[in-house]
Structures are given as structure tokens and as C-alpha cells.
C-alpha positions as CSV (number, residue, x, y, z in Angstrom):
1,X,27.9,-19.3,-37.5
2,X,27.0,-18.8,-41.0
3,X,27.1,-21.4,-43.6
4,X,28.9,-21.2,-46.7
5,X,27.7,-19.2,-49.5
6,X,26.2,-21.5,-51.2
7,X,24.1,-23.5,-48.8
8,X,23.2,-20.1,-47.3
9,X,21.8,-19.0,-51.2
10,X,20.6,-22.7,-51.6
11,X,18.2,-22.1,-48.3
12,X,17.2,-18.4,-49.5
13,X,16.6,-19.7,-52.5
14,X,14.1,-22.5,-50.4
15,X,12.7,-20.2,-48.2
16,X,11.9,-17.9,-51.0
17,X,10.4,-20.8,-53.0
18,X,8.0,-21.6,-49.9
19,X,7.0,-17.9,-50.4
20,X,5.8,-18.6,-53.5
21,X,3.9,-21.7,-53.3
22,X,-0.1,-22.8,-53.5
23,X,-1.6,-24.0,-50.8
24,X,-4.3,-25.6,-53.5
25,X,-1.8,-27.9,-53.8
26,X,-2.6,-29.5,-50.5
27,X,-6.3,-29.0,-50.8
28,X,-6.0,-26.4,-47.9
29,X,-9.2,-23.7,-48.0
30,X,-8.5,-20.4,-46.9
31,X,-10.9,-17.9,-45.1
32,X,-10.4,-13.8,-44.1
33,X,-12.0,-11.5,-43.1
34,X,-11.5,-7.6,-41.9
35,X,-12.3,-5.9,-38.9
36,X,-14.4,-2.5,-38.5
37,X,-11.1,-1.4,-37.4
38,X,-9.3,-2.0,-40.8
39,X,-7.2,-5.5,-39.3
40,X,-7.4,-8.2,-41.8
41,X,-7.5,-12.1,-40.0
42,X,-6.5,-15.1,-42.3
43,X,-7.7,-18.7,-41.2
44,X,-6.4,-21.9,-42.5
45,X,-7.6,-24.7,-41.2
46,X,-5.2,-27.4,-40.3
47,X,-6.4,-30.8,-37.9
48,X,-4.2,-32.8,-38.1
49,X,-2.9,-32.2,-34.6
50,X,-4.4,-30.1,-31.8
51,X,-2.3,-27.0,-32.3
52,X,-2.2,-23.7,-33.7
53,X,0.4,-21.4,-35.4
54,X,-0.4,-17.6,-34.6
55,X,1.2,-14.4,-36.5
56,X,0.7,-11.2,-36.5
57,X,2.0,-9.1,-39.7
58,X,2.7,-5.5,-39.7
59,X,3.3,-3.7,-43.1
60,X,6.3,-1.8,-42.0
61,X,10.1,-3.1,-43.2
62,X,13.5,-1.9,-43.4
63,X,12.3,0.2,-46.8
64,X,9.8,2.1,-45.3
65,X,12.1,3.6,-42.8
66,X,12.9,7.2,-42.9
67,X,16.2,8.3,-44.0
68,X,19.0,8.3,-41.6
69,X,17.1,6.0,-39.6
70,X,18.1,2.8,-41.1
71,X,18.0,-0.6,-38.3
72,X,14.7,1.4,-36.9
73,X,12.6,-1.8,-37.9
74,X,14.3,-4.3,-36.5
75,X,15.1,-2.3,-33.1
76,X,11.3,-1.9,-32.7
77,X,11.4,-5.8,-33.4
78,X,13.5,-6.8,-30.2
79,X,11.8,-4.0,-27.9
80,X,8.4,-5.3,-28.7
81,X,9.5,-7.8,-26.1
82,X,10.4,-5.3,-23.5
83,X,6.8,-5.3,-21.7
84,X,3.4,-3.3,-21.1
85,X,1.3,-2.0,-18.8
86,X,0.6,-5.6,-17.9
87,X,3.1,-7.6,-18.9
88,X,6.7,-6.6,-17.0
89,X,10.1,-6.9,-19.7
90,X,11.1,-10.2,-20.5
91,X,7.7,-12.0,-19.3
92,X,6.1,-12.2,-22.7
93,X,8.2,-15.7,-24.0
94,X,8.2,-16.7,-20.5
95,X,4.4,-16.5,-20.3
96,X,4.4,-18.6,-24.0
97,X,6.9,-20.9,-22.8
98,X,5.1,-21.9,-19.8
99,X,1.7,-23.0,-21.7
100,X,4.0,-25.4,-23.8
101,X,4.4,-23.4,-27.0
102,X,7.0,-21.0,-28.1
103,X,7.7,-17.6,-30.5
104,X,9.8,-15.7,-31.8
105,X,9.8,-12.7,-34.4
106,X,11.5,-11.6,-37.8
107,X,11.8,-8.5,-39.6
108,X,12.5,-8.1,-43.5
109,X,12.6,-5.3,-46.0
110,X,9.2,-5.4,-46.3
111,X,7.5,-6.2,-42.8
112,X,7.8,-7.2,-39.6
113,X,5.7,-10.8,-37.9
114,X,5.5,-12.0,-34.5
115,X,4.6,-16.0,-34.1
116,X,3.8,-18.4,-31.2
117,X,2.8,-22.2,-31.7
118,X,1.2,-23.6,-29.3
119,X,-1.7,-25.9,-28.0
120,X,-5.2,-24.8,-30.2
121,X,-6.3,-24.0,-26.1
122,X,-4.1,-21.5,-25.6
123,X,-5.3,-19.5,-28.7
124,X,-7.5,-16.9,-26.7
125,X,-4.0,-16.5,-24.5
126,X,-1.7,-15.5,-27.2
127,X,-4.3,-13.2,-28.8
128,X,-4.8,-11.3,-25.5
129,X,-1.0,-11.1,-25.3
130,X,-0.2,-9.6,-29.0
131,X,-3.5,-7.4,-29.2
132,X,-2.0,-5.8,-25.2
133,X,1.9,-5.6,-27.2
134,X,-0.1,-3.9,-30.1
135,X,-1.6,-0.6,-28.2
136,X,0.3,-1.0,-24.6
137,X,3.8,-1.2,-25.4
138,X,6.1,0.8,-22.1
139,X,9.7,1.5,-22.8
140,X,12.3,3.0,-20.8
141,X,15.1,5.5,-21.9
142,X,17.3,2.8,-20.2
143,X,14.9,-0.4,-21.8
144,X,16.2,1.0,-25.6
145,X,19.7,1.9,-24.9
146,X,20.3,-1.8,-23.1
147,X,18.7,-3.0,-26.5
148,X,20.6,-0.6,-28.6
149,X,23.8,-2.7,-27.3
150,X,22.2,-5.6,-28.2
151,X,21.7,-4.8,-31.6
152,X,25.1,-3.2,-32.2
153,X,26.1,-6.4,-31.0
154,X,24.3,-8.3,-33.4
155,X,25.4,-6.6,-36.2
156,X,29.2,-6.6,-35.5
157,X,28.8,-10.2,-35.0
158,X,26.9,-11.3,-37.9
159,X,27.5,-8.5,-40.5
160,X,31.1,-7.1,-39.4
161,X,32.9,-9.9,-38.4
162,X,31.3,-12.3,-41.5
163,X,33.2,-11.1,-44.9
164,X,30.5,-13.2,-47.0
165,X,27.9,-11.0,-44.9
166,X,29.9,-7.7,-45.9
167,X,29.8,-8.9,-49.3
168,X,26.2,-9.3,-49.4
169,X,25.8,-6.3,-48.0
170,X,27.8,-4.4,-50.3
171,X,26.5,-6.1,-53.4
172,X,22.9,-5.2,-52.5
173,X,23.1,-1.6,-52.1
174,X,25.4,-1.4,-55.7
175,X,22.7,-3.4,-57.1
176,X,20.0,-0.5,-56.3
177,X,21.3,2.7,-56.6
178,X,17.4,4.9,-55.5
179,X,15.6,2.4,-53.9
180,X,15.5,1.8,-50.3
181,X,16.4,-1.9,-50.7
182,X,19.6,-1.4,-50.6
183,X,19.7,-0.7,-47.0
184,X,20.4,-3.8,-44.9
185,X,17.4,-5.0,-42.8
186,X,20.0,-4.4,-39.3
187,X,20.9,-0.5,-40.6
188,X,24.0,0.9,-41.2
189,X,25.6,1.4,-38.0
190,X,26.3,5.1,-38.1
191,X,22.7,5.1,-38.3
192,X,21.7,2.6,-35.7
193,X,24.3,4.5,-32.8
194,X,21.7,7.8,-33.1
195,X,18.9,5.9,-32.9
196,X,16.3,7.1,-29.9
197,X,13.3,6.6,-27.8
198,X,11.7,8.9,-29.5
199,X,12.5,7.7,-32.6
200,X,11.0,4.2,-31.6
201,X,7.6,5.4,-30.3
202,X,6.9,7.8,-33.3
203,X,7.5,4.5,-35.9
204,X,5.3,2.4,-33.3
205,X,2.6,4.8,-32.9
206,X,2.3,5.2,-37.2
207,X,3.1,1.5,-37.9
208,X,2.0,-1.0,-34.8
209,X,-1.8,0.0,-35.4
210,X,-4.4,-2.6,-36.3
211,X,-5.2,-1.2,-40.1
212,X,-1.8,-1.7,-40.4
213,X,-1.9,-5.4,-39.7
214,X,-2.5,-9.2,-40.9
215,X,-3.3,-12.0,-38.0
216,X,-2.8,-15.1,-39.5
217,X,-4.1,-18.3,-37.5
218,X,-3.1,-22.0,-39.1
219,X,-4.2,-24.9,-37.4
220,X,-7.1,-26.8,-35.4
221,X,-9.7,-24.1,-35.9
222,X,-12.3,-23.1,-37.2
223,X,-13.0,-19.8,-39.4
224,X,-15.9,-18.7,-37.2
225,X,-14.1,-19.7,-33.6
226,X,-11.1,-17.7,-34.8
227,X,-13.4,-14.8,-36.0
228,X,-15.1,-14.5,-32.4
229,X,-11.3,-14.5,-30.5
230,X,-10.6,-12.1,-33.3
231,X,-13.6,-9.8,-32.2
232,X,-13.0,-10.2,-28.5
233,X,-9.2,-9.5,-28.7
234,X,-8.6,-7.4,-31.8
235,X,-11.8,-5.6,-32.7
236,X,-11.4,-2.9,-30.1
237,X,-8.2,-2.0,-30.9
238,X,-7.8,1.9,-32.2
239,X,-5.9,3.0,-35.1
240,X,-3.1,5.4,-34.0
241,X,-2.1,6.2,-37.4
242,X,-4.0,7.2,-40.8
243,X,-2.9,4.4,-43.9
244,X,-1.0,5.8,-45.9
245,X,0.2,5.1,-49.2
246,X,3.6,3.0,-48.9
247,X,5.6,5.3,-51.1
248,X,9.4,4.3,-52.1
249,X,11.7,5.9,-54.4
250,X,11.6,3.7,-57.7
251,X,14.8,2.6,-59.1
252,X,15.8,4.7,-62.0
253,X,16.8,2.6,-65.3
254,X,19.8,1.1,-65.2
255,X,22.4,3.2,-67.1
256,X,26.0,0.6,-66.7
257,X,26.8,-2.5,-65.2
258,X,28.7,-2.5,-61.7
259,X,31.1,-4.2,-60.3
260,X,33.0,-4.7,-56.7
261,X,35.6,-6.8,-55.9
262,X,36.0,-7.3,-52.0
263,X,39.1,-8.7,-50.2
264,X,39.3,-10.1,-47.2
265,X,41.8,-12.0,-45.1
266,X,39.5,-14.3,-43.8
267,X,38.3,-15.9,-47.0
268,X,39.7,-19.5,-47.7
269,X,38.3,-19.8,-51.1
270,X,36.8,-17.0,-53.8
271,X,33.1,-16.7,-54.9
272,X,31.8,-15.6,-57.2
273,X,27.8,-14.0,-57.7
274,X,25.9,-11.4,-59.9
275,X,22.7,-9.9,-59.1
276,X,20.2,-8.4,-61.2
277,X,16.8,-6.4,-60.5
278,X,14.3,-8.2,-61.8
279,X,10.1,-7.9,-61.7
280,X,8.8,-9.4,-58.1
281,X,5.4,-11.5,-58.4
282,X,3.4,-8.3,-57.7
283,X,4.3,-6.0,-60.1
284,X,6.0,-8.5,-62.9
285,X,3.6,-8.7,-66.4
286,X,1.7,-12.1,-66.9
287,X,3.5,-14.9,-66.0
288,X,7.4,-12.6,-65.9
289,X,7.6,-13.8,-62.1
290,X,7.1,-17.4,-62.3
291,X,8.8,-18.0,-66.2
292,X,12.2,-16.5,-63.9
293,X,11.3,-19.3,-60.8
294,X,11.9,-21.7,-63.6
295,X,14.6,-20.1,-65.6
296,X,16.5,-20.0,-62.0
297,X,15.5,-23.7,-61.3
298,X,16.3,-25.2,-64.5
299,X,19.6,-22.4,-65.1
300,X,21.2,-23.2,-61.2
301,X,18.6,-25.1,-58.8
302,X,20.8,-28.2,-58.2
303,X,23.1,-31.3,-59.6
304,X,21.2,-31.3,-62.6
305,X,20.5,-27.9,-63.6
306,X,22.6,-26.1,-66.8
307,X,25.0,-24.2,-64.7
308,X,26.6,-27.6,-62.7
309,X,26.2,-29.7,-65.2
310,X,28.1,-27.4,-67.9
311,X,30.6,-25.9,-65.0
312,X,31.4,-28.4,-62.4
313,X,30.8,-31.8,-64.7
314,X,31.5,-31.0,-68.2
315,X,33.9,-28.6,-68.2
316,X,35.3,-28.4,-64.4
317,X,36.3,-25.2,-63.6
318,X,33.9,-24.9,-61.1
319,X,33.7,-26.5,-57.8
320,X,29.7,-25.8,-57.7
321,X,27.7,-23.3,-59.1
322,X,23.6,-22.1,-59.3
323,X,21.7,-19.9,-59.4
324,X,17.9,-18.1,-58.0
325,X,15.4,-15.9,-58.1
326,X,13.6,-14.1,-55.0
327,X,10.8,-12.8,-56.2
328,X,8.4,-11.9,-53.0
329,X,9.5,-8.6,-52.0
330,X,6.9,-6.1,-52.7
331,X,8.8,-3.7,-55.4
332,X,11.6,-5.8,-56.8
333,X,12.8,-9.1,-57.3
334,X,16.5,-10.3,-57.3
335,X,18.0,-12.8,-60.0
336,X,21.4,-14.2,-59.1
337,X,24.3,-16.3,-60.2
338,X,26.9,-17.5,-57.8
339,X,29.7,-20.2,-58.5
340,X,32.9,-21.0,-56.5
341,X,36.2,-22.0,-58.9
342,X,37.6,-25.3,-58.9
343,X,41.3,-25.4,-57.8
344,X,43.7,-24.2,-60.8
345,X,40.5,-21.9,-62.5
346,X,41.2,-18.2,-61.9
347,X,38.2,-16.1,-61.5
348,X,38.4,-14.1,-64.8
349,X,37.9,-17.8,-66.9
350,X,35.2,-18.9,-64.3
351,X,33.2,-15.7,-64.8
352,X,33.8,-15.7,-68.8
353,X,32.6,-19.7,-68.5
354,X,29.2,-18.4,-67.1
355,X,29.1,-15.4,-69.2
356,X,29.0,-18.1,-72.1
357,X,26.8,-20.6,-70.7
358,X,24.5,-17.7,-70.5
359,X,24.3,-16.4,-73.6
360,X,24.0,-19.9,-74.7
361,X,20.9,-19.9,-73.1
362,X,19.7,-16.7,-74.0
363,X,20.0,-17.6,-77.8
364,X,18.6,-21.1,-77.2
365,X,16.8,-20.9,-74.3
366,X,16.0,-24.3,-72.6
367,X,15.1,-27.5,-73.9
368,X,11.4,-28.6,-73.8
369,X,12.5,-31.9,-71.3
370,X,14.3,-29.7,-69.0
371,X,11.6,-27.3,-68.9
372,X,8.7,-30.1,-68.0
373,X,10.7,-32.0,-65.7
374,X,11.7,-28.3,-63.9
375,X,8.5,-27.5,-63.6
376,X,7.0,-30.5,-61.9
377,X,10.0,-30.9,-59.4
378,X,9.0,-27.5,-58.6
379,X,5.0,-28.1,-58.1
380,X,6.0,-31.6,-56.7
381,X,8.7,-29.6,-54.0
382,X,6.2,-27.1,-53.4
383,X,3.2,-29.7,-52.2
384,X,5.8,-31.4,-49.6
385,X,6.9,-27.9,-48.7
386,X,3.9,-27.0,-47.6
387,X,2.9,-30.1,-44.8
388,X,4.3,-27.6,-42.2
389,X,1.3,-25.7,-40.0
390,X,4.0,-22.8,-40.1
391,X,5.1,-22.7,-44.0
392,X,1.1,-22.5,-44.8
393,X,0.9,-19.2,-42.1
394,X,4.2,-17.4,-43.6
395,X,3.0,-17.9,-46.7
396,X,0.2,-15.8,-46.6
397,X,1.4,-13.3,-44.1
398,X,4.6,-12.6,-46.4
399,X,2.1,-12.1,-49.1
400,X,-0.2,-10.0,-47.9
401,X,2.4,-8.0,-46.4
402,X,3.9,-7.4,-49.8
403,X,0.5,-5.9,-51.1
404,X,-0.1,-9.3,-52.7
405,X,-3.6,-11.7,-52.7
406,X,-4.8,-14.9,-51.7
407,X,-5.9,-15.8,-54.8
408,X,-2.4,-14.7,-56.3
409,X,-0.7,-17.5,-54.0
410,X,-3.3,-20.4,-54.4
411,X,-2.8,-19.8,-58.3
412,X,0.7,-20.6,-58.5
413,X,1.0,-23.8,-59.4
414,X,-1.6,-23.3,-62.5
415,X,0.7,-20.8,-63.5
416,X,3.9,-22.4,-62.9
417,X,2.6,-25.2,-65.2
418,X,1.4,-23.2,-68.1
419,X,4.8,-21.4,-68.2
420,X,6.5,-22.2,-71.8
421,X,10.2,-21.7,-72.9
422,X,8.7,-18.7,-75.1
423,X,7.8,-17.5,-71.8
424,X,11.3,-17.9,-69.8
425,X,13.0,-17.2,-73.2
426,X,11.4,-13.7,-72.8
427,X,12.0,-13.3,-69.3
428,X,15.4,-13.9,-69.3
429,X,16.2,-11.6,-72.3
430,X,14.3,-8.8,-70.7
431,X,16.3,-9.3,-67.1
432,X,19.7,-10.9,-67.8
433,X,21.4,-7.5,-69.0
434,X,24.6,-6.3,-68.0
435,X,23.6,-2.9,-67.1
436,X,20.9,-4.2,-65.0
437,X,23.6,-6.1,-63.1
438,X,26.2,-5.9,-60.3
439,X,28.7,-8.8,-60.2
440,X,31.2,-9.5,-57.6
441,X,34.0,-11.7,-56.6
442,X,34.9,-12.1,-53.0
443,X,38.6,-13.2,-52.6
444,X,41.3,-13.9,-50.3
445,X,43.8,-11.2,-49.2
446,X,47.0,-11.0,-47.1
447,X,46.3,-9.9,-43.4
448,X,48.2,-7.3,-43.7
449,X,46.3,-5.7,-46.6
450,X,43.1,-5.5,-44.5
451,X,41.7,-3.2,-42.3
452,X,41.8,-3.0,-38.9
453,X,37.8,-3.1,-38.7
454,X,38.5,-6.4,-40.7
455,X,40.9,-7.9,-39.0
456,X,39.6,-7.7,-35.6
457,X,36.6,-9.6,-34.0
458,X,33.9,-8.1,-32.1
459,X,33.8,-9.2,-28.6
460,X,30.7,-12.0,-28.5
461,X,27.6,-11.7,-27.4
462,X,26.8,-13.2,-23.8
463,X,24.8,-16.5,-25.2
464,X,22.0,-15.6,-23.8
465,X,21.2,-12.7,-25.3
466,X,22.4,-13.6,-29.0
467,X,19.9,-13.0,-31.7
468,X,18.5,-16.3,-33.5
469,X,20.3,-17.2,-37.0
470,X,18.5,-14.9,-39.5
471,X,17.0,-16.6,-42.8
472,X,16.2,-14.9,-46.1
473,X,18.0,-11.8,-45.0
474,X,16.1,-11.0,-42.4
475,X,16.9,-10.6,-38.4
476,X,15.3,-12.4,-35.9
477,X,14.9,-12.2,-32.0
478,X,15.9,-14.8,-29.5
């Protein structure tokens, strides 16, 4: 089930915070090194208990799919899992499970990572088992269309019969009109029906190759035990693909702003939410990125923040509202607004209330109080954030993955600290345009007005086989 709007954009907003975050802020030293075969390793130590968290990253999302192919990604995701030459289908988790530890995967627009924790002894195991998966993987013409169910499934369950998933959906690929994020992660499904063995061998064969990919290892290691398992396991590996240069169609400039207004019989209470394209951390101009981590904090990050305190408390005709930036994909970043109306506020004087809290802000930008006390929640958030063996490896992986550095991620805080309300003044001004916008409204509607596709639920999923919750937009395997 998902949860309402605005817990769900309350946890992207953490998990895309986490992304963000130093790990200087723990003290925590972080080693790499590359393979002659082009693999980059990451090693962060971590003994505080006698366990390890092990990833591997491939640089290969739902944007770098070719057209027509869209939900190629995250199909290749779940038949990763199907077997080898060694390993029969279904025995991979199995074999995890049964040395105490456990895995799963995830795929996002940008890449796709595969993760078991597990005792620091059973290291050498799960390297063995993702470096066979890596060059060995077997598939069946009756392995991908039992799958191809499977994710059909999952998207009718958790796209098509979820209007605040539609909505998303739909907002996203208004919001960029060129650029291949507006595809969801899952595909469209008049794309994912055609999709074929051949299809999934040719994007294995040019992605799943060890140039291609980031082995992150957090825990009760050291750099140079890791770096031997690394040689034993990884080193032989061949490339099956040249690199490439990760070409996506830029998004032209914005010409008009866009709006949808979707209605559905299933919603019990409207929403409201505007996105805007905004600069990610990678290719954003000094300190653009993290001035719009704080303008999103301070402008909509909780009970405090300008947005409740002006909507919900002073003038009450909003039952919540907030706001947050994602700003760790690898081409663009995302600014958003969301707010639900209290009873007896119609949507048109909700969304002029924000319109005027925001130009409020634009004109005066944000107190000097506000801003410090913003900024260390944030720094202070971001050190308890990171006591997780897990957050430290994701971290890192998501970054490199977006074409990002270590150094990049360790200097966040620094920068984070320095950032001033000239800075976030800027930001906002240069972002917070209408014609770089789409805003939307989801809203109730009569049954009768909706479609049949709306109105009636997919048949569920046997439980065993339903796909894990996804986080931060991105699908995961159970």
C-alpha cells in the first residue's frame, strides 16, 4: 500500500537527503581503487559489528534505455535473479539467506545496484556470487515471459491501480518535455508488453560489464582484504561492451508553464504539487545544489518551515503543506511544492496562497535565523543519518553512479554551512519560474466520470511474488 502523498514526498525527500550527505561527518575514511579491467571498488570501513554491506552499481537506468524500450531496466533487474551456469533460478537469495544475511536490488533513472548484508565471513561468498551473475547470467524464452507477467503485474498494482502513482507519473513526463526522465523507472506498458529475450541480453551484454561498474563494500574490513577478494573475484572479469559516452537528449528551455489536472474516483481528499527542473549537484554552478537543499528545508521541510507555518497555522487553509528538492540524479534535479486544502479552501485560493507566500520569499528571501538554524538541523540530521552500515554504501554508489566524486560527497556539509541567503536568494530566483514549472491538482471525481481502466483493480499479485515497496521512485525486487 502506498502512503499518503505527503509522507511518501516527506520520505523521498529523506532518502534524497541521505544521498546527499558527508560521511566526514562521522569521521568515516574512504578508500577506492580500479581494476585493470576498468571496475572501480569503494571501501568504508565500519567495526562496529562483525558485518558487511556489499553493492554492486551498474551505470545503466531507466534514461539510458533505448526508445520504445522503456521498463527494459528494471526487467533486467528481476531476471538477474533467474540463475547461471552455476547457480539454478531462484537459488541466488536462497543461497544469501542460508549464510544469515539477506539482499535485494533497486533500479532508478540513473542505475541499477544489487546488495546483500551479511556476516564480514561470508564476504568472499557474495563476491563469488555477483562476479558469476555479472558474466554467466542463463535465461530462458519461458524464464522472461514468466517475469514479463510479473512485471506487468507490478505495474498495474502499484502504478495503475494507485491514482497518486498516475499522478506522479503524469506530472513527471509534463515536467520534461526531451529528456528521457520523464519515462517512469517500470516503462510504459505498451512498451514493456514487446519487450524480448533478445532485447534483455543485448542491454546485459552492453551494460552488466565490469567497466561499467561500482562494488561498494561498508563494514568490518579492511581496504587491502577487500582489495585481494576484489582481485580474486572481479579482476578477471572481461568487458563485453566498449564505455561509452552516456548521451541523453537535454531538455530544451522552457518555453510556458504546464499544467494537468487529474480526476479520479478514488481520491478522498485533493493535493496539490508543482515541480520545477532545477540544477542536480553534478552539473549545478558553485553552491546552486546545496543553496536549493536549504531553500526546500527552510521553504517546506516540516512544522516549522515558511510554508506550514504561513498555510496551515497562520492562515489555515491548508491541512499540511512542504516542500523538497532531489538533487542526485545525474542530469537534473527536481524542486517541488505540494500542499493538501484544509476543509472549506478550494484549490484555486490554496494554490494563489502559495503562489504569494512564494513570491514573498523571492523578494525577501529568508531570514538570517531561519537560515542558520536550517542549516544545522540539516548537518545535525545528516550525521545521525549516516550511523547505518547501508546509508554510508548507497551513498557512494548513488554518487558515483550519477558521474559524481567522493570528494564531492565528503564536502557537503562544508558547503552546506557556507551557503548564505544571497546564495538561496539566487537560487531560488533562477529555478522558481513559472515556465520552468508543471503544477497539478489531483481531485476527487464521480465514479461514473472515470474510466474503466480507473475504475477497475488489477487482479493481485500471488504474495509471494509481489515486488518490495519501492523508495525514491525507484522499483525494487523481492
Amino acid at each position: 500500500m502506498h502512503a499518503p502523498l505527503p509522507r511518501l514526498l516527506a520520505t523521498l525527500f529523506a532518502l534524497m537527503l541521505l544521498a546527499a550527505q558527508p560521511a566526514r561527518a562521522l569521521n568515516v575514511k574512504v578508500h577506492t581503487f580500479t581494476l585493470d579491467n576498468g571496475m572501480q571498488v569503494v571501501v568504508i570501513p565500519d567495526h562496529r559489528a562483525p558485518v558487511v554491506t556489499h553493492m554492486v552499481w551498474y551505470r545503466v537506468g531507466a534514461a539510458d534505455e533505448p526508445a520504445g524500450k522503456t521498463g527494459l531496466t528494471h526487467y533486467l533487474e528481476h531476471l538477474l535473479f533467474k540463475g547461471t551456469k552455476k547457480i539454478k533460478p531462484g537459488e541466488f537469495s536462497k543461497i544469501v539467506k542460508r549464510h544469515g544475511g539477506n539482499d535485494n536490488a533497486f533500479t532508478s533513472r540513473d542505475y541499477t545496484a544489487y546488495f546483500q548484508r551479511i556476516a564480514k565471513e561470508h564476504l568472499p561468498l557474495v563476491m563469488e556470487l555477483e562476479a558469476d551473475r555479472i558474466a554467466n547470467l542463463q535465461l530462458s524464452e519461458k524464464d522472461v515471459k514468466t517475469e514479463l507477467e510479473v512485471i506487468k503485474e507490478e505495474r498495474r498494482m502499484r502504478t495503475e491501480n494507485d491514482p497518486r502513482a498516475l499522478f506522479s507519473e503524469r506530472l513527471y513526463a509534463a515536467l520534461f518535455t526531451a529528456h528521457p526522465y520523464r519515462r517512469p523507472v517500470v516503462g510504459w506498458m505498451a512498451d514493456v508488453e514487446h519487450l524480448t529475450l533478445a532485447d534483455v541480453m543485448a542491454h546485459y551484454r552492453r551494460f552488466y560489464t565490469p567497466a561499467n561498474a561500482i562494488v561498494v563494500v561498508a563494514g568490518d574490513v579492511t581496504p587491502e582484504e577487500v582489495k585481494k577478494l576484489a582481485e580474486k573475484y572481479y579482476a578477471p572479469l572481461k568487458n563485453t561492451a566498449p564505455k561509452t559516452i552516456r548521451w541523453r537528449t537535454p531538455e530544451p528551455p522552457p518555453l510556458t508553464e504546464r499544467r494537468l489536472t487529474m480526476r479520479d474516483p478514488r481520491v478522498r481528499q485533493p493535493t496539490f504539487q508543482r515541480l520545477y527542473v532545477a540544477p542536480a549537484y553534478r552539473t549545478a554552478k558553485g553552491k546552486e545544489a546545496h543553496a536549493l537543499d536549504v531553500l526546500a528545508e527552510a521553504l517546506g521541510g516540516g512544522t516549522t518551515s515558511v510554508l506550514y507555518r504561513k498555510l496551515v497555522v497562520q492562515e489555515q487553509v491548508a491541512a499540511f503543506a512542504g516542500a523538497f528538492y532531489s538533487g542526485n540524479d545525474r542530469d537534473y534535479g527536481t524542486f517541488g511544492i505540494y500542499a493538501v486544502p484544509a476543509p472549506g479552501t478550494s484549490p484555486e485560493k490554496l494554490e494563489a496562497r502559495i503562489d504569494a507566500t512564494l513570491r514573498e520569499v523571492l523578494a525577501n528571501g529568508i531570514n538570517e535565523k531561519r537560515l542558520t538554524r536550517t542549516k544545522n538541523a540539516m548537518i545535525a540530521s545528516a550525521i545521525y543519518a549516516l550511523d547505518s552500515q547501508f546509508a554510508l554504501a548507497r551513498i557512494f554508489g548513488s554518487a558515483l553512479t550519477a558521474d559524481s566524486t567522493i570528494d564531492s560527497v565528503l564536502q557537503w556539509d562544508e558547503r552546506i554551512a557556507t551557503v548564505s541567503g544571497e546564495d538561496m536568494l539566487a537560487a531560488a530566483r533562477k529555478v522558481l519560474k513559472p515556465a520552468n514549472s508543471v503544477s497539478g491538482w489531483l481531485l476527487p471525481a464521480p465514479r461514473k466520470t472515470a474510466s474503466a481502466a480507473q475504475a477497475t483493480p488489477a487482479k493481485a499479485m500471488p504474495a509471494a511474488r509481489a515486488p518490495a515497496k519501492a523508495t525514491s521512485g525507484e522499483e525494487r525486487k523481492q
